[in-house]
N, C-alpha and C positions, 0 to 999 in steps of 0.2 A: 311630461312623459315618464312612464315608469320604466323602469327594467331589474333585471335579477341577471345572478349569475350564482351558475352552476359547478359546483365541481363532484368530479367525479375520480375515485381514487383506487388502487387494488393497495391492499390490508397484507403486512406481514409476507412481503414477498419472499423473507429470507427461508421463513419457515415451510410458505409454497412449495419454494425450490428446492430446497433439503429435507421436502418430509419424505423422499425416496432414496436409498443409499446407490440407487444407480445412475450413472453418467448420462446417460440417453433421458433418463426421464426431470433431470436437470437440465438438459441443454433442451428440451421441448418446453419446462417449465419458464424459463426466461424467454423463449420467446414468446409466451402465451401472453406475460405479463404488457410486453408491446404492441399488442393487438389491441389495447383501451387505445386508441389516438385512431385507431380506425375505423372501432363502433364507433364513437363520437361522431366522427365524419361523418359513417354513414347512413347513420339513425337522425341524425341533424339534416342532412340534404334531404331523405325523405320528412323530415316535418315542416321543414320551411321551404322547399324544392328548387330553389335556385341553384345553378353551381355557377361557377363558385361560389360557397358561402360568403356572407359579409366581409369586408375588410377588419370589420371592429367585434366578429363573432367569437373567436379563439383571442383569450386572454395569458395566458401559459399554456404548452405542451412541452411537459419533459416523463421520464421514462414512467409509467405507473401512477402520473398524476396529471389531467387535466381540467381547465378551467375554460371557462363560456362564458358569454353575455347574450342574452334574449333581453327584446326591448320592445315597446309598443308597435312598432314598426312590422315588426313580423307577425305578429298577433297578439295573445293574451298572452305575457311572458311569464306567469306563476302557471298557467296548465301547460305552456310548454318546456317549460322549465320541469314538474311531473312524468310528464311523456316522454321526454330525456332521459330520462333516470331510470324512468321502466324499460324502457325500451334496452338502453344497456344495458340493464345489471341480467335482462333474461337473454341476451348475444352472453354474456360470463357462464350465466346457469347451464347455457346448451352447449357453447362453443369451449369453451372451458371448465369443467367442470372443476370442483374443488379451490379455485381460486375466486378469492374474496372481493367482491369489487363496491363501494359504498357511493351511494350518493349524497349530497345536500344540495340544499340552493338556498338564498336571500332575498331579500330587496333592497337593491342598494341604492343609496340616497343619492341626490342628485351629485352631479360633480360639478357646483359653480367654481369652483377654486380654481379649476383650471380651464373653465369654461367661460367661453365670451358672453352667453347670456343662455338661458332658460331652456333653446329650442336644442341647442348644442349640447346641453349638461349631461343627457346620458347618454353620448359618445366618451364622457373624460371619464377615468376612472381615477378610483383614492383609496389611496395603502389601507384608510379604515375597514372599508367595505370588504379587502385580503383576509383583514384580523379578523372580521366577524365573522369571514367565510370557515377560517379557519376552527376556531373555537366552538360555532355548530354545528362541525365534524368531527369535532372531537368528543363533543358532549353524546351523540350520534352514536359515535362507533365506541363507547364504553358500554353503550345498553343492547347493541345487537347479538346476536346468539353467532357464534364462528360456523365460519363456511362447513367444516366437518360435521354440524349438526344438521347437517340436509341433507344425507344418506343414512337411508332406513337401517337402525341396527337390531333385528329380531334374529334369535335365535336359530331360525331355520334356513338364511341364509347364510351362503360359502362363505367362508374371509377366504381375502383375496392375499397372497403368496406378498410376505414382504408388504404387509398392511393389515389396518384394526380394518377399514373398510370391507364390504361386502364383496364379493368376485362379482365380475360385470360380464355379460354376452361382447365378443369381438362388433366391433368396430363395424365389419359388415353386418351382421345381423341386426344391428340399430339403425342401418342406413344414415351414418355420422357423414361421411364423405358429401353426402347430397344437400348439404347445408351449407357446402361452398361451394363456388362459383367458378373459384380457381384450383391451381392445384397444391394448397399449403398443407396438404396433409400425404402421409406417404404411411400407411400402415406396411408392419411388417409380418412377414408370414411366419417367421419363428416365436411369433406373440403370441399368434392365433389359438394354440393347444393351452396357452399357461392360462395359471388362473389368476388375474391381475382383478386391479378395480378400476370402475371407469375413469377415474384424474390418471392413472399411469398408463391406462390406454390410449389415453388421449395425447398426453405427454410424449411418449414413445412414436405417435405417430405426428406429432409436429418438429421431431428433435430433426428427421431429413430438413423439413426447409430453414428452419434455424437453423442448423451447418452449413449448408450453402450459402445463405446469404451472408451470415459472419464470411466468410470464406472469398463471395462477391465483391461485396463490400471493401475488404483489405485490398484487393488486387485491381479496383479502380482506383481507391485511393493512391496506388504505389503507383499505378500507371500515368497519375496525373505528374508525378512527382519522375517520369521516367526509369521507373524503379518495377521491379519483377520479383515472383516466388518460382525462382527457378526448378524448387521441391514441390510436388503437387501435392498439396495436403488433404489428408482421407477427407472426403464427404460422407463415408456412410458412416452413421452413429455405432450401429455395431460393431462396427471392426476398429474405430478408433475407442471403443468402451474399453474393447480386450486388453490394448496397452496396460491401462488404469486396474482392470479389475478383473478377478476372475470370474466367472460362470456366467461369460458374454458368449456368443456362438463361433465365433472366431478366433477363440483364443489363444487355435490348433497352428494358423497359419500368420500370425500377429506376432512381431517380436516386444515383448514385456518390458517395461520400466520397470529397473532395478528400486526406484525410487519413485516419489510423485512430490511435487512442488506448489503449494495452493499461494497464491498469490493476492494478498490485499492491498488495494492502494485507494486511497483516501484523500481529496483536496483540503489544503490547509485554508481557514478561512474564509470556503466557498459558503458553507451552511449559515454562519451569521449574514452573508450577502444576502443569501434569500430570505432568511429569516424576516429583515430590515428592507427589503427592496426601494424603498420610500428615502430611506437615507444615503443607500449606494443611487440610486437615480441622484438626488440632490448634488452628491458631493461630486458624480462625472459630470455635469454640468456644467459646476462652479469650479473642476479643475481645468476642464478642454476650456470654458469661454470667458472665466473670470478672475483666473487667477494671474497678476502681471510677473509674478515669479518664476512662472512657467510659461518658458518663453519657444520651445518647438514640436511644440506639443502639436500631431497633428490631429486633423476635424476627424468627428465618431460620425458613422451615417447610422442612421435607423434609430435613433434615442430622441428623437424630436419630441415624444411624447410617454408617460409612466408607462403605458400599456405596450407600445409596440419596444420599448425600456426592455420589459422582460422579455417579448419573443424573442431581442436579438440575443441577451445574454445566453437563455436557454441554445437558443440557434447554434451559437458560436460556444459555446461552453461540449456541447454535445458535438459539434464538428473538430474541434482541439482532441478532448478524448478519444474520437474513434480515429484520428490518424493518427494519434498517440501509441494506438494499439497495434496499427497497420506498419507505423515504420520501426518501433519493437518487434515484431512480430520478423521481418524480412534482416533486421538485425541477427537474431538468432538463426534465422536461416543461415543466413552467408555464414557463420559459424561451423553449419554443418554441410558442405556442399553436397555431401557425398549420399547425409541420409536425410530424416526429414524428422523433427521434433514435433512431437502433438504439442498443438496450441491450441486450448480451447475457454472463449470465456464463455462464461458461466451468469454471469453480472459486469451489467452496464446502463450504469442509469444513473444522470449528471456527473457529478464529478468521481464516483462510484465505482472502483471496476474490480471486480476477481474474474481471476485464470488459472485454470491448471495447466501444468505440465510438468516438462522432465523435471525430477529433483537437481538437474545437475545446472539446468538453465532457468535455473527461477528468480536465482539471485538479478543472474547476469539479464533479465525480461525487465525484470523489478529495477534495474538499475538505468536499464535504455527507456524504459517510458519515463521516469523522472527527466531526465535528459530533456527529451525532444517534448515533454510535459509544461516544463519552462521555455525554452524556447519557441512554443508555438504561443503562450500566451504571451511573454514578451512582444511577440512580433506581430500580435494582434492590439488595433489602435483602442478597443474598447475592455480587453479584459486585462490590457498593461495597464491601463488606470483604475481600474476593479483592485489591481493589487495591493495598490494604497489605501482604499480600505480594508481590505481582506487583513494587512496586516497588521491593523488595531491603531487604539490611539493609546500617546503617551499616555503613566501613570498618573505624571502630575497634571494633564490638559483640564482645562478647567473647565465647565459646564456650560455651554453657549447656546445659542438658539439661532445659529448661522453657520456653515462651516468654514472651519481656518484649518488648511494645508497645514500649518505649521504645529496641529495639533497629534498630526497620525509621525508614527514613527520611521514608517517609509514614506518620503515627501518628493518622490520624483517615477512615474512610470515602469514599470521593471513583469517579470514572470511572478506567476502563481507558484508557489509549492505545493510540496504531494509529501505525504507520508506511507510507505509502503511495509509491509508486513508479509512475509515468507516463513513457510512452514513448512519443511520438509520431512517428510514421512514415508513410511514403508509403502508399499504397494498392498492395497486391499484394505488400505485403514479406513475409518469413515471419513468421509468427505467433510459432514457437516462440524465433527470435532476437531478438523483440520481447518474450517474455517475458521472457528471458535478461538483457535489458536493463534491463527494469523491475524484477524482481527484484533484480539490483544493486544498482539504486537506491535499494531498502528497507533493502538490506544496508548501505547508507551512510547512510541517516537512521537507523538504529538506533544505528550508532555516536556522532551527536553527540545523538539523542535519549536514552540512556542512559548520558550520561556518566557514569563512576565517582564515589561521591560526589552525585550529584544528582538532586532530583528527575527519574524519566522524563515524557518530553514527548513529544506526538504529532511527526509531522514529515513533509513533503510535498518530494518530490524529485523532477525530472522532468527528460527530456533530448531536446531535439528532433534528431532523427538528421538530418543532411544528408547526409552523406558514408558510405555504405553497406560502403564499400572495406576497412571496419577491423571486423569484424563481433564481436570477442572485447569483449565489455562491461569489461572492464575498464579495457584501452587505450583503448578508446571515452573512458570519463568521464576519466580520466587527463589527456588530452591539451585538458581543460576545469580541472585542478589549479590553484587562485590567481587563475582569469578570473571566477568569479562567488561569490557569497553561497548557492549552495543547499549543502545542503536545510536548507529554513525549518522552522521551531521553529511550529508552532499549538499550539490550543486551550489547555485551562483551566491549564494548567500551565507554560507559558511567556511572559507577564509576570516570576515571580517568577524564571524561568529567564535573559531577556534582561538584566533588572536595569538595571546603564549600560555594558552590552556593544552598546553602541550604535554608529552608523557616527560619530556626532557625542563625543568624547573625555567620558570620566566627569566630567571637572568641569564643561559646561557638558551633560550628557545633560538631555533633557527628562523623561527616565523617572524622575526624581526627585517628581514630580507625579503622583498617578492619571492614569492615561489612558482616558480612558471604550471608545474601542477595539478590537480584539481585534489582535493581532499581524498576524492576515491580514486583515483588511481595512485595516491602515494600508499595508499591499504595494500593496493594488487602487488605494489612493491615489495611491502612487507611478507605477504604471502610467497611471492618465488625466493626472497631473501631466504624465507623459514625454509623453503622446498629447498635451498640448494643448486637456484638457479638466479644468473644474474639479473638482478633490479630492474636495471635498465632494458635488458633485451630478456625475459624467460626464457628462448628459443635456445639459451646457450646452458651452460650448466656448467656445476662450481665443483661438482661432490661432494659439497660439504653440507646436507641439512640437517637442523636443528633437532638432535635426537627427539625421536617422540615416548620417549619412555621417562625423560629425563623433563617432558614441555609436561606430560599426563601427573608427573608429580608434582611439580609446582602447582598446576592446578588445584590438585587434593590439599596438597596446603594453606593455600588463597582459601577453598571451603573453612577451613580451623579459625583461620587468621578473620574473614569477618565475623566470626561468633567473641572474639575478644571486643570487653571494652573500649570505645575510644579515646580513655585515656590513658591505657595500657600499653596503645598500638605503637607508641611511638620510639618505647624502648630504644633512646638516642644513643644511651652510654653503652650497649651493651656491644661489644666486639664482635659476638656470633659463641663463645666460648664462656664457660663456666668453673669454677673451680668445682674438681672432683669431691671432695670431702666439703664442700659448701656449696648449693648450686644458687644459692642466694647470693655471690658474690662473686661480678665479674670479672673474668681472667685480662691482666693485662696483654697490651701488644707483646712484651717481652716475655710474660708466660706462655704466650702462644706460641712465640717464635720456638721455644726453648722446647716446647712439646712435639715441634716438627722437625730435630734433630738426633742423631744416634749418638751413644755416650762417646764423649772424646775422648778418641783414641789419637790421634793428631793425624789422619788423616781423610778426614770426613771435614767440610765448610761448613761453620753454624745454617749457612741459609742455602745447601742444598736440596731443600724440600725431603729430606729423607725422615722417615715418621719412626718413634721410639716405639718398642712393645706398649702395650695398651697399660700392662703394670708399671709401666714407669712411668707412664705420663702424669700429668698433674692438672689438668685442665682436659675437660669433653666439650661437645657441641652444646649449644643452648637449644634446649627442646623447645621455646619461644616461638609460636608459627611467625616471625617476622624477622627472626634470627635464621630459624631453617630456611628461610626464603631467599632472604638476604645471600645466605652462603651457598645455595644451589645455583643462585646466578651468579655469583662472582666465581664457582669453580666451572661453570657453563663457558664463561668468555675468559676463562682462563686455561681451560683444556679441550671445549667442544669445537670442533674448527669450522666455521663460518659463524660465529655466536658473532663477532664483532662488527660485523655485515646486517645481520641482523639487526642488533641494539643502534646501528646509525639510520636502520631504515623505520625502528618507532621511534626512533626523537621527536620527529617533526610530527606526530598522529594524535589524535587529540587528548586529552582525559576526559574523559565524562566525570570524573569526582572532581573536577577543576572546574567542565562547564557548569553542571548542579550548584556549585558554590566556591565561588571566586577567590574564597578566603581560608579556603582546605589545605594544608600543608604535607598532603601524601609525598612520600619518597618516592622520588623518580624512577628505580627501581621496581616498587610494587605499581605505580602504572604503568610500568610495562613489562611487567609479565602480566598483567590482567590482559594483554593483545593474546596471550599462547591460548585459551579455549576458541577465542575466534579463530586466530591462523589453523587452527586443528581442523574446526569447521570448514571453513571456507577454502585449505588444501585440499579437503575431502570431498567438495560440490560445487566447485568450480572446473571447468574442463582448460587445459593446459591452451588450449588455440586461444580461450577468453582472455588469458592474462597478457599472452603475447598483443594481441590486437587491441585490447583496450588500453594499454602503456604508449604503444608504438601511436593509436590514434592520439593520445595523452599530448605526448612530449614533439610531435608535430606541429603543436599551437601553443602559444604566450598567451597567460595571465588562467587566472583559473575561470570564468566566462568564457572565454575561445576555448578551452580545453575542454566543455562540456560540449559546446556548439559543434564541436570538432567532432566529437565520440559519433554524434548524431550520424554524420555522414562517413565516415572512415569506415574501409575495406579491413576483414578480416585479410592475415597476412601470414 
């Protein structure tokens, strides 16, 4: 018996979604992209008519890409395999316009390997028949002409407002609505007059049910969970645009974000899973039923076989995320009881998610889905042992044709991590440069969150844009290289990660000690320290915080100081002081002393800090950006009052030039003032209710795993 399988994909979703710089025609755009799983369905039941489809018909569905098997069984599966493909890609052409959607299909060889004999073979599927699938799509969609080249561009047609495309007749006048059944479309009538093209008409008129169901969707999930959005958050696209952006129709009666918060979060190690799906089958296997090591490991249901393998991963991998979303989402609610925070994603699809919102709650989103991101896969029997391979194998494992537990780095069940990226920006910036941005930003917590050799760790990166003028995110974060400490190391897997990579040197790190904890809420510490309010409780206040005139200079120096050689940097011998008539030649402690007293009259103490006229002295500062550093914090915790409160609350916070390389010997001091451009930050876009609640939920639980698990369910306070 023959069979083939199909897959069918949508192309460049990113660029879909953001070739509009409007909100509405975004949030229609992602939902269009979810509507493949429904053609599928329902161009499939009408060719082979039975419902339900087969048990063994749908081989993967996850967001924008699905996979089929047609088999002799239901007819000639190379013409219906054809009729498939035609059938969808013109439900895209009509129902979607502008979005890309590709077909291919195969023949896939028999599956005796896992087949009992010849009648059964093409029921089994084999990872190879995947690669092939894969590779004929790829070969496919390098020679096809892009969706945008299927709208007529001659001269005598309009361009449409905010597009190269042609303006399109409204929505009525094409009778689009009659082409559904149901009601997933909701034109709007302030559309009607503009001159749009037909993918943003279309857009605009899907973004109504796209919001509601995002919207549905949270508030079953939470209710399952006995959990509520006591704030009713906007369904109508236009009035929740107005927030975001100017020249929406409501923008007269819409209170405006000061700010906007684009939000990327990214799973670690999910994409090689899929990659390889053949070798993560093999190894949960060999870990649930063969390994005598692992002794309470309990049974996976649904992985009996490669194929139904992947529907449960995709299942469960897509049901983690969206209640990932919904109990962040109801997080930041209870933050705000009084108003209601735009939350809106944008992207979701597998381990995948961007959101916007407030700049002031993006961090604090960004920070609650890592949370409950790990703990929902931890607590899931099939994606805790996903995370053993997700987290690679040793460097030294040796090459085998079997798997051995003892070869991956994580060798016992545990959560998935996530890498997230925050970008906060003005109100009315483009969207799609703001993702640009935050997505870099993933792209660089990845890097120190999967360092070679060690366990992966989640990790949170964020970049507040002032300066718009440099738009390439690269140069962007660049021109921030050695001024600060991000991206920060969180959840369950970086305690073991930060060790005595601390800002305070490994022989006197306090990390030697349990730290009851969690790596981010000893940050939030540091933040009310900087603000002037107590560590432990924010709610209280010290009056003492850390001048910001005096954090905003060290910074500029930290700029000077990494443009020096590294082997310059270290200037050991030098005091902070120079001789005047020689600045080649460091001033003793006793020259220094001598310059900070008045000529003796016998009634003045050598060491009452009183400083001689500038002519008498003998010794100045050392213009050394590591000398000027040096003594702007030592007269910080010597004169600024609460600086000593401070500098005990970065002891224990990590280094990043310590995690990057083990064998770095920075001064304790220059890692920590690299915390003052974050605490600047993160005073500035954090909301003061955050810092109380996530400390108080913090220091309510033991060991830094309960202290995350804790966060999850703890009441703002």
């Amino acid at each position: 018996m023959t069979s083939y399988l199909v897959m069918l994909q949508t192309n460049s979703n990113q660029s879909f979604i953001f070739s509009s710089p409007r909100l509405r025609e975004q949030i229609g755009a992602s939902f269009e992209i979810t509507l493949l799983s429904r053609w599928v369905k329902e161009e499939a039941e009408k060719l082979l008519k039975p419902k339900p489809l087969p048990t063994t018909f749908c081989v993967s569905d996850s967001s924008g890409k699905v996979i089929v098997r047609f088999t002799e069984k239901e007819g000639e599966p190379g013409a219906l395999a054809k009729q498939l493909i035609t059938q969808v890609t013109r439900r895209a052409l009509t129902d979607a316009p502008g979005l890309d959607v590709t077909g291919v299909f195969i023949e896939a060889k028999p599956g005796a390997r896992e087949a009992e004999d010849l009648e059964t073979a093409p029921e089994a599927l084999d990872a190879t028949d995947l690669e092939k699938l894969d590779r004929a799509f790829s070969e496919y969609s390098l020679n096809r002409r892009p969706a945008a080249a299927r709208f007529p561009q001659f001269p005598f047609l309009e361009r449409a407002d905010e597009s190269a495309l042609p303006a399109s007749s409204s929505l009525e006048v094409l009778s689009f609505s009659a082409r559904f059944t149901d009601s997933l479309i909701q034109p709007n009538n302030h559309d009607e007059g503009s001159s749009l093209s037909l993918p943003s008409r279309v857009k605009r008129a899907f973004a109504w049910t796209s919001r509601k169901q995002q919207v549905d969707d949270v508030k079953e999930r939470l209710a399952k969970r006995g959990k509520e959005l006591k704030q009713e958050p906007p369904l109508d696209p236009t009035e929740l645009a107005a927030a975001f952006q100017d020249g929406e129709e409501f923008e007269d009666t819409k209170d405006m974000l000061s700010s906007v918060g684009v939000v990327h979060i990214d799973g670690n190690g999910v994409g090689a899973i899929m990659r390889d799906l053949e070798s993560a089958h093999e190894a949960v296997n060999n870990i649930v039923g063969k390994q005598p090591d692992v002794t309470e490991m309990p049974p996976v249901s649904g992985i009996s076989d490669f194929q139904s393998f992947i529907m449960e991963v995709n299942r469960r991998l897509d049901n983690v995320v969206k209640d990932a979303i919904a109990l962040s989402w109801h997080k930041i609610q209870k933050l705000t009881p009084k108003t209601t925070v735009p939350i809106v994603p944008v992207i979701v699809g597998g381990d995948d998610v961007t959101v916007y919102t407030d700049g002031r709650y993006a961090i604090p989103f960004a920070e609650a889905y890592i949370c409950h991101y790990e703990r929902l896969t931890k607590d899931d029997d099939l994606l805790s042992v996903l995370a053993i391979v997700a987290g690679g194998k040793k460097a030294d494992a040796p090459e085998r044709d079997r798997f051995e537990i003892a070869d991956y780095i994580i060798q016992e069940p545990g959560p998935l991590t996530a890498s997230a990226g925050v970008a906060i920006v003005g109100r009315n910036f483009p969207f799609h440069i703001a993702y640009d941005l935050a997505e870099e930003l993933v792209s660089r917590g990845k890097e120190l969150g999967k360092y070679p050799g060690t366990v992966p760790c989640s990790t949170i990166n964020f970049h507040v844009l002032r300066d718009a003028t440099v738009l390439d995110p690269e140069d962007t974060l660049d021109e921030y290289k050695g001024r600060s400490q991000r991206p920060f190391l969180v959840g369950c897997y970086a305690p073991d990660r930060i060790g005595d990579a601390t800002t305070t040197s490994s022989e006197k790190a306090p990390t030697a000690k349990p730290q009851p904890l969690s790596s981010w809420a000893r940050i939030l510490q540091a933040v009310a320290a900087f603000d002037g309010k107590k560590p432990d409780d924010p709610t209280q206040t010290t009056g003492d915080p850390f001048p910001r005139a005096r954090a905003n200079r060290i910074v500029k120096l930290l700029a000077d100081y990494v443009k020096v050689p590294k082997d310059d940097k270290a200037r050991s011998k030098c005091l902070g002081y120079v001789l005047k008539g020689n600045e080649e030649a460091f001033a003793t402690q006793e020259q220094i002393d001598n310059g900070k007293q008045k000529p003796d009259d016998g009634k003045q103490k050598p060491d009452d800090g009183k400083q001689k006229p500038d002519d008498e002295k003998t010794t100045k500062r050392c213009n050394h950006p590591i000398c000027r550093i040096r003594l702007e914090w030592t007269d910080a915790q010597e004169t600024a009052r609460g600086t000593k409160t401070l500098v005990k609350a970065l002891g224990p916070l990590p280094s990043k030039t310590r995690l990057d390389d083990p064998d770095e010997h920075t001064e304790d001091c220059i890692e920590q003032v690299r915390w003052l451009l974050d605490l600047i930050d993160l005073s500035g876009n954090l909301p003061d209710r955050y810092l109380a609640s996530r400390i108080s939920d913090d220091t309510d639980c033991v060991g830094s795993q309960e202290a995350a698990d804790g966060s999850t369910e703890g009441d703002a306070k």
